[in-house]
Steps between C-alpha positions, in 0.01 A plus 500: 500500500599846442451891527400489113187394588594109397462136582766242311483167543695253396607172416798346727502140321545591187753816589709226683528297192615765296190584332409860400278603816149623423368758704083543546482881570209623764411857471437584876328879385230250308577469134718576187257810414587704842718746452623529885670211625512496936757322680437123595651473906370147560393195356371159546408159316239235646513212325166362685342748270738596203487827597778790542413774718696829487478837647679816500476864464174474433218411726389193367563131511551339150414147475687366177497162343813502285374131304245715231607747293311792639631833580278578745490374858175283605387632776663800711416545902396886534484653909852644557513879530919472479753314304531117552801428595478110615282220387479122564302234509382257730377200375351293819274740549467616084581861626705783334659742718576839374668774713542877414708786573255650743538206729229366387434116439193363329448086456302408230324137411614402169186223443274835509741811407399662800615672835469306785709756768641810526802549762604846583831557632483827725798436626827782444814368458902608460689602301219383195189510606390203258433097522823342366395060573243301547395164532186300515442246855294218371493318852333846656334618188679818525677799295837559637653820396791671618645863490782540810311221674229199386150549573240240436137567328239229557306400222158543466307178430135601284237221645241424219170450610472115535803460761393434839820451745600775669738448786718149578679628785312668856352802389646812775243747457194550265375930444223672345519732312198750483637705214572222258171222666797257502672231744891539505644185631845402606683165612836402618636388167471848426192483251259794494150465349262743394117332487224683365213486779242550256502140336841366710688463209912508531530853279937450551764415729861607546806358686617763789869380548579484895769262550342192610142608669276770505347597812294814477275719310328837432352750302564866487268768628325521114495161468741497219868382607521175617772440833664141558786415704708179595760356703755686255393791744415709099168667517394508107207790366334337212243617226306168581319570190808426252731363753748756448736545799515906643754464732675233732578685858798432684605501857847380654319171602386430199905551328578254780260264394733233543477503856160394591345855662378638165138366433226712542193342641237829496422808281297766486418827290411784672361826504558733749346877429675620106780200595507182391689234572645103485535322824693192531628288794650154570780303589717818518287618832468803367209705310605640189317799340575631182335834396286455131559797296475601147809688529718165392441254240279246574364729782712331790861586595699169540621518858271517777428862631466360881585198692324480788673248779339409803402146522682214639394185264385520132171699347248347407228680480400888440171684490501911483187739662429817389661767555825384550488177752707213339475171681689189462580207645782235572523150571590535861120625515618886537263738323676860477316805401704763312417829423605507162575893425759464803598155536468429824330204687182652704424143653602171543237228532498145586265231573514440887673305691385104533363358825764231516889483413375132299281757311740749460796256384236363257424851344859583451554190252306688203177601676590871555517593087242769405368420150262752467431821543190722448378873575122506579443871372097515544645342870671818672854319321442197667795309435456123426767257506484121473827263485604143592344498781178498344364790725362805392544811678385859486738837575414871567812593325443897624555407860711136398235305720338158473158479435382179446668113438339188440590159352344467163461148499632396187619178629787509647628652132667885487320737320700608220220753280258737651253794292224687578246666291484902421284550801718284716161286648627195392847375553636170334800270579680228349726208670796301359182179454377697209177612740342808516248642731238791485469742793250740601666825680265787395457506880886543564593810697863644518486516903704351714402251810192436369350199478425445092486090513131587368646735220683263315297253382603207286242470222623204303777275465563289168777345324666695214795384353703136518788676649599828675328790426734758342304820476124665567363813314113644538386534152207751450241363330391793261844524360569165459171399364384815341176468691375596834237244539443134400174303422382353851586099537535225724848555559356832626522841297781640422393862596785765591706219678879489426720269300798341671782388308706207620880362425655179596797301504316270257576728253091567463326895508092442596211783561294442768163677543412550890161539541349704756510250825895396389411194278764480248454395131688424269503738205729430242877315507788566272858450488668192669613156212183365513316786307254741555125541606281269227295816319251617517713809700307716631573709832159701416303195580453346786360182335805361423637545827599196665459373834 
């Protein structure tokens, strides 16, 4: 290839045996009749398809097949807005990948001559600011490109209509989106699926790249970045809708990976007043905020604007109250409450003591972790916690002061999920058996040394999942369903009730209708490898609700 704007190819075998060489001459600028003739940087031959693809100055993809006599190319790949300046192929997974100038990468499928992905590179680098290798990771199913260091770019897998698995390994967390009426799933291999909760349907997945597990989720204030971390310590910001990776954050666990204290086991976005902000904390022991801000590219700086040390064993869990009350919690069973504009620990909580040393021995050995945390706001800030213990228990977190504990009863299994609906009268929780039950605390009162045994009411208790339960979200109904009321049934009418949305470690998502006096049915399953819910789907009716 060269900067006249040509393509020669010849013939080695007969060159080699002395032969006069023959030379098939590809006009990269399209044809004998152009007058202008652009420079050819890269080129490519797939001999699964015959095809030679070549790009250049201009800002197309030529797809050539040198065998017929034609001067023109068969097909050319139009969406760069720069100069190509690399393009390969990659024929496991019949893709072409073309990269530009602008740091931009686009991978096309060559059965349909279209784009599957676009990967922006926002990244600035020294001394050129400019991609200069890459590679494709077949085992991961990844771009690799590299500048002054590599960086990995998942590729987006488009589900047709007719597949049905979802998830092979325990799903972490399951969201809903309001904005988009979508489910945005996530497991440990480090899968992501997006289902459609209109019919159920898988509309795409992507591969988030965390080391060797991901471990928690969330979405942005709009609803429109996607957050995962792992035990790499990395916390990625996705466009969930094309699987294109924003920005990885860094802390100095996480570039000490190596030595164990890295992974981060909660997450949260947050908004506090114009601020927003990323919350993360884990093995590190400490909380680490970074500020989100559309003054940098990809609207988060990499380093962490705070770290916030104060507790003794690893976070794992984190909840935040308006205005500015951050809670979290360790696995020693210490809750601290932060005030986040300062930084500073306004209380220290923990479960009391147990009436015998046998009992307190017993809780040491992985009772004390606190899974869960929740802010009651329609409560007074009632903070909720539930852990290994499988107790729940209430805090006034203005005055730091217990308000009310009692054993859930799940068991003898730790509760390990917990949710509430908008106006915080019901309360649900999960244990590691794959149970949930339904409570009944519209009666609940944020006062201290009171006795509110009769305010917390168990309502119903069912079984949910094969395994652990993984994550709990109240769903409400008129934006998932599009409808504010159902036709009236047996299974009892659907009404104004809420949805609640369900994740296990058996790698299965399921809706659950709860009607009014905390019977739970079964509304629609998808994900998990044996397939979805058999149509019809339909959230909207409570006919096909299941018992």
């Amino acid at each position: 290839a060269s900067l006249d704007g040509t393509v020669k190819i010849g013939d080695l075998e007969r060159a080699a045996r002395g032969c006069h060489q023959e030379l098939v001459e590809l006009e990269r600028s399209g044809g004998a009749s152009s007058n202008a003739r652009k420079g050819v940087y890269s080129f490519d031959w797939s001999p699964t398809y015959r095809l030679l693809a070549a790009s250049g100055v201009e800002r197309l993809v030529s797809l050539w097949n040198p065998y017929t006599s034609s001067d023109r190319p068969l097909g050319t790949l139009a969406g760069h807005n720069a100069s190509v300046s690399e393009v390969f192929y990659h024929h496991q997974q019949h893709l072409l990948i073309s990269c530009s100038v602008d740091k931009v990468a686009k991978l096309w499928d060559l059965r349909m001559q279209r784009c599957l992905q676009t990967i922006h590179d926002d990244g600035v680098y020294r001394p050129e600011d400019r991609l200069s290798a890459f590679a494709f990771d077949e085992a991961r199913s990844q771009l690799l490109t590299a500048a002054t260091a590599p960086r990995a770019w998942p590729l987006v897998e488009t589900a047709m209509r007719a597949a049905t698995a979802g998830h092979d390994a325990p799903v972490i967390a399951a969201l809903y989106n309001v904005n988009f009426a979508q489910v945005v799933s996530g497991d440990e291999s480090g899968r992501v699926c997006v289902w459609d909760l209109s019919d159920g349907s898988l509309a795409f997945r992507f591969h988030a790249a965390h080391g060797a597990k991901m471990t928690c989720m969330s979405f942005d204030e709009a609803g429109r970045r996607l957050l995962t971390s792992g035990n790499d310590g990395v916390v990625r910001v996705w466009n969930f809708s094309n699987g294109q990776c924003l920005k990885a954050l860094r802390s100095e666990a996480s570039a000490e990976s190596s030595s164990g204290h890295a992974e981060v086991s909660c997450l949260l976005f947050l908004l506090e007043g114009p601020y927003r902000h990323i919350v993360a904390g884990g093995w590190s022991r400490k909380v680490l905020v970074w500020k989100d801000t559309r003054s940098v590219p990809g609207g988060v700086p990499d380093d962490p604007d705070r770290e916030l040390a104060g507790h003794a064993e690893d976070i794992t869990a984190v909840s935040f109250g308006s205005p500015n009350l951050l809670a979290t919690g360790g696995y020693d069973g210490v809750v601290l409450l932060w005030n986040l504009d300062s930084g500073v620990v306004r209380h220290s909580l923990a479960a009391p003591a147990a009436a015998t040393p046998r009992e307190d021995e017993a809780r040491r050995v992985g009772q004390r972790a606190v899974w869960r945390l929740l802010f009651l706001g329609q409560r007074s800030q009632t903070l909720c916690a539930c852990g290994a213990d499988g107790w729940l228990r209430f805090w006034n977190p203005k005055d730091g002061e217990a308000v009310w504990e009692q054993h859930a009863g799940h068991e003898g299994e730790g509760l390990v999920a917990l949710a509430t609906d908008p106006a915080n009268a019901l309360l649900f929780t999960g244990d590691t058996a794959g149970c949930i039950k339904a409570w009944d605390v519209s009666r609940f009162v944020n006062v201290p040394r009171l006795d509110q045994s009769a305010a917390i009411v168990e309502t119903y208790h069912w079984s949910a999942h094969e395994s652990s339960v993984s994550s709990l979200e109240v769903m409400p109904r008129r934006s998932a369903t599009g409808t504010g009321a159902g036709t009236g049934t047996s299974a009892a009418a659907a009404g104004a009730a809420p949805l609640l949305l369900s994740a296990g470690a058996d790698a299965c998502i399921k809706v659950w209708h709860v009607a009014e006096d905390g019977t739970p049915w079964l509304a629609a399953t998808f994900g998990g490898p044996s397939g979805g819910h058999p149509p019809p789907w339909a959230l909207h009716d409570p006919t096909q609700y299941r018992a």
